[in-house]
LOPA-309471 format. One record per residue (C-alpha): residue number from 1; residue in one letter; x, y, z. Coordinates in steps of 0.05 Angstrom, whole numbers. Last residue first. Layout:
residues N
{pt NUM,A,{X,Y,Z}};
...
//
This chain:
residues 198
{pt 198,X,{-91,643,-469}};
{pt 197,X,{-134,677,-410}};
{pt 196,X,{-181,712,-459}};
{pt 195,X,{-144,781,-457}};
{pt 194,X,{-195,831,-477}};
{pt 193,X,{-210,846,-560}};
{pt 192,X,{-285,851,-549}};
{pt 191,X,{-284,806,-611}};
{pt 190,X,{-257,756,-576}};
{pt 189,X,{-173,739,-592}};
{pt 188,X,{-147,691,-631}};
{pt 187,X,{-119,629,-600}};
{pt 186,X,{-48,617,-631}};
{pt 185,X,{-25,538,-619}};
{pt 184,X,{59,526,-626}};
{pt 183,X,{87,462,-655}};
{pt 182,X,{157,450,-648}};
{pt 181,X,{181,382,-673}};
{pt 180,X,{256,374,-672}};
{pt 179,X,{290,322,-720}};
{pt 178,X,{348,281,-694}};
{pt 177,X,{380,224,-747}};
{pt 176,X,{351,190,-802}};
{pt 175,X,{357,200,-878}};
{pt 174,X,{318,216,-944}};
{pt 173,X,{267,272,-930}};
{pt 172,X,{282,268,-851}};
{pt 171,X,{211,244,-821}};
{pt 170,X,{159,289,-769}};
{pt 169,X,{90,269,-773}};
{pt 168,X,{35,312,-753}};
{pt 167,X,{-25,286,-719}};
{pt 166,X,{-99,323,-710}};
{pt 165,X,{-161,327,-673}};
{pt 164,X,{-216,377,-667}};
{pt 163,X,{-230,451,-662}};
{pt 162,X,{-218,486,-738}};
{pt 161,X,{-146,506,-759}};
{pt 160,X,{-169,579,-771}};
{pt 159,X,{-93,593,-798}};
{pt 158,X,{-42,535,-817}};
{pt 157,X,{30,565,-819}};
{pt 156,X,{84,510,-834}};
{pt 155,X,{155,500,-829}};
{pt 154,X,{201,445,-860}};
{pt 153,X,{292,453,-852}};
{pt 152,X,{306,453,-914}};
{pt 151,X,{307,522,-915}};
{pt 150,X,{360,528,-854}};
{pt 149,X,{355,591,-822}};
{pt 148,X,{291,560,-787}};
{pt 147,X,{237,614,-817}};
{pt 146,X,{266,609,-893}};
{pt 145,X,{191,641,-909}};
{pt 144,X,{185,625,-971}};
{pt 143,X,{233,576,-991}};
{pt 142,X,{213,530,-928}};
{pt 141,X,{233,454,-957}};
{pt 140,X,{176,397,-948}};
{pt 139,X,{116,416,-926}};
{pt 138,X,{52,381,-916}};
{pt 137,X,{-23,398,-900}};
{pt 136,X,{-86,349,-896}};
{pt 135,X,{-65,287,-900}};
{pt 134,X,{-116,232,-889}};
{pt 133,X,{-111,198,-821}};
{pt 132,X,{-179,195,-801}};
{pt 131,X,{-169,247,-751}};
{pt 130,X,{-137,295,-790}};
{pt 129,X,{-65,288,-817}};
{pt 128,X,{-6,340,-816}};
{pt 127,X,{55,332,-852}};
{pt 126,X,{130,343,-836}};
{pt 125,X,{195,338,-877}};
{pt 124,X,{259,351,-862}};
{pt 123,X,{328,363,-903}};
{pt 122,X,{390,373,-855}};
{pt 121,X,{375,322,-786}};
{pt 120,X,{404,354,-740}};
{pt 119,X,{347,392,-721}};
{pt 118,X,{350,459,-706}};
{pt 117,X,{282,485,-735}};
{pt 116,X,{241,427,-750}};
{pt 115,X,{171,481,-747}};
{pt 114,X,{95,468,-733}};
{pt 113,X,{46,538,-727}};
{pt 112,X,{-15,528,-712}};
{pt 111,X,{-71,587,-714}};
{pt 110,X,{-132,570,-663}};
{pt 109,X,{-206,540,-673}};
{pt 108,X,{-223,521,-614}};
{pt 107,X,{-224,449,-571}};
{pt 106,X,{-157,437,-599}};
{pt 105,X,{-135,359,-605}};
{pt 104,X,{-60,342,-614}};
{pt 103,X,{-29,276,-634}};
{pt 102,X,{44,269,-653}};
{pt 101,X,{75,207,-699}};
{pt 100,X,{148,204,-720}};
{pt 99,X,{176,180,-780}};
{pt 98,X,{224,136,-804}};
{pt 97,X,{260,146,-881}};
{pt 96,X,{227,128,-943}};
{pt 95,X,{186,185,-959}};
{pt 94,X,{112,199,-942}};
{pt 93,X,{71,127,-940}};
{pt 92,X,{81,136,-858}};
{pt 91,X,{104,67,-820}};
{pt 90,X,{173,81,-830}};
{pt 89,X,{200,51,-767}};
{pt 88,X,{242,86,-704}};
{pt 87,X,{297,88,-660}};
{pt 86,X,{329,117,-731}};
{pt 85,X,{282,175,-722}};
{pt 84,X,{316,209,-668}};
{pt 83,X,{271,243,-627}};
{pt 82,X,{262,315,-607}};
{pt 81,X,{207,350,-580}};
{pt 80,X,{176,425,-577}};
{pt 79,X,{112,453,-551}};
{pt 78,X,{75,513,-541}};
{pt 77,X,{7,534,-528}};
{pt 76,X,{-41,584,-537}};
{pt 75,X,{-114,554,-502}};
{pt 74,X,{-160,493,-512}};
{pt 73,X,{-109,445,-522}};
{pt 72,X,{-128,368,-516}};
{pt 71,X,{-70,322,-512}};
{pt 70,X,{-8,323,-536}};
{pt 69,X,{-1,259,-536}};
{pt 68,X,{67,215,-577}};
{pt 67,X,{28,165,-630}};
{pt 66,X,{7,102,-613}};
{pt 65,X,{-42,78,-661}};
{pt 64,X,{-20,131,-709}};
{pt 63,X,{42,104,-717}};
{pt 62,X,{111,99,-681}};
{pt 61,X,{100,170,-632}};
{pt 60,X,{104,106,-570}};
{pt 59,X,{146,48,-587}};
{pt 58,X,{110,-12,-595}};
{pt 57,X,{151,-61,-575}};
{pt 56,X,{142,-31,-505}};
{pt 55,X,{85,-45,-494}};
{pt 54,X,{29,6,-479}};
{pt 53,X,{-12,15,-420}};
{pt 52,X,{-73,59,-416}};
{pt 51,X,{-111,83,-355}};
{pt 50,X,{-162,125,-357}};
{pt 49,X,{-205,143,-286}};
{pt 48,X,{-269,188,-300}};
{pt 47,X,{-279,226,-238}};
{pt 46,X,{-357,245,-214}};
{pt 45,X,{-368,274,-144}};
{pt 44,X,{-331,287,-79}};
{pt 43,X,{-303,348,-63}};
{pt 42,X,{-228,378,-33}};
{pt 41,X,{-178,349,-83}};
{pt 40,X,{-220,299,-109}};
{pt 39,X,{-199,220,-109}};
{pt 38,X,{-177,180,-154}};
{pt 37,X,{-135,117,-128}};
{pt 36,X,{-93,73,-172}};
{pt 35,X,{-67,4,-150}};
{pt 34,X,{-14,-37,-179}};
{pt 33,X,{10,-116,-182}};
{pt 32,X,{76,-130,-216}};
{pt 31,X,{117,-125,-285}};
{pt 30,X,{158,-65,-281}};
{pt 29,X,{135,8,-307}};
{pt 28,X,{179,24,-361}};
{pt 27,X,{158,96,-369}};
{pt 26,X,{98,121,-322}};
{pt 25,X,{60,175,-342}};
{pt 24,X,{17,222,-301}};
{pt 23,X,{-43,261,-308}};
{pt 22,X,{-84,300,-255}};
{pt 21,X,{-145,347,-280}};
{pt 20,X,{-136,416,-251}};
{pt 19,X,{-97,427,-319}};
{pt 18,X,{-172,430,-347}};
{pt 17,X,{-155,414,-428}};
{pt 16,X,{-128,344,-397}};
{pt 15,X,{-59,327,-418}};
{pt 14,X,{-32,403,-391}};
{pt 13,X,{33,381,-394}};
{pt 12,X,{74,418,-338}};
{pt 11,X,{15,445,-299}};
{pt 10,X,{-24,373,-286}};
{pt 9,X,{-42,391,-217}};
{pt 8,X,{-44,329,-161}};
{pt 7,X,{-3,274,-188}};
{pt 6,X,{28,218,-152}};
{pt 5,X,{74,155,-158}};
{pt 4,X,{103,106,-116}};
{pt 3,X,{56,106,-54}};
{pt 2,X,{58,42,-8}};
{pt 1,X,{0,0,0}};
//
């Protein structure tokens, strides 16, 4: 009966659009017999306990069935990651290097922004899917805007992305290595033009 792990505020990943919502994840957990207890900070009612376990021959951000979570974004946010695709598989039909899977899921309509700038890999190439996995956006060298220094490095600008979910997939054009995600969420402002909280 011994406490191992626990989460009160979810402030550093915001899983849950309400970061009063506790999240945690557990890498490598050993084989052996858990327990998890909800319970409300100061009130009893309704909680809605998910727990998912994933093996670890499939390696999370690997496809869409197991892609790396964002989760659900209903204000600006930021967020950057690096992997190295070659601890991955190419299970994208983009080019023929690995790739690496992200989900997000906006509860407005907000501005993204997704970016490779400083990777180590030289040539990148991202692409967004919707829910159903059909692409929807994709970029492969930045000649317009050369926002990363490094054309080849891929950036993309979506405006009014509409409320619901999405992945992007991050692959080197033609090799492996390091790639850095960043992908940044712009809420718009109300019409009355005051600072929403975001």
């Amino acid at each position: 009966g011994q406490v191992i792990y626990s989460n009160d505020d979810d402030w550093t990943y915001q899983f849950c659009t309400n970061p009063m919502n506790s999240y945690l994840y557990l890498s490598n957990l050993p084989a052996g017999t858990y327990y998890v207890v909800s319970e409300g900070y100061s009130q009893n009612g309704n909680i809605t306990t998910t727990i998912q376990g994933i093996s670890p021959y499939s390696e999370i951000g690997s496809s869409m069935s197991v892609p790396i979570e964002m989760g659900s974004k209903a204000y600006s946010f930021e967020y950057s990651d690096t992997k190295n695709t070659a601890d991955y598989i190419n299970n994208f039909e983009g080019q023929l290097s690995n790739d690496v899977f992200y989900k997000f899921t906006l509860a407005s309509q907000m501005d993204i922004a997704i970016d490779h700038c400083g990777s180590e890999v030289y040539d990148t190439y991202l692409h967004v899917l919707n829910a159903s996995g059909q692409e929807i956006f994709s970029n492969d060298d930045d000649w317009e805007y050369v926002f990363c220094g490094n054309p080849y490095n891929s950036y993309l600008y979506i405006s009014d992305l509409p409320a619901g979910t999405y992945y992007v997939v991050s692959e080197g054009y033609w090799e492996n290595g390091n790639i850095t995600t960043s992908i940044r969420g712009i809420r718009p402002l109300p019409p009355t033009g005051l600072y929403d909280g975001s």
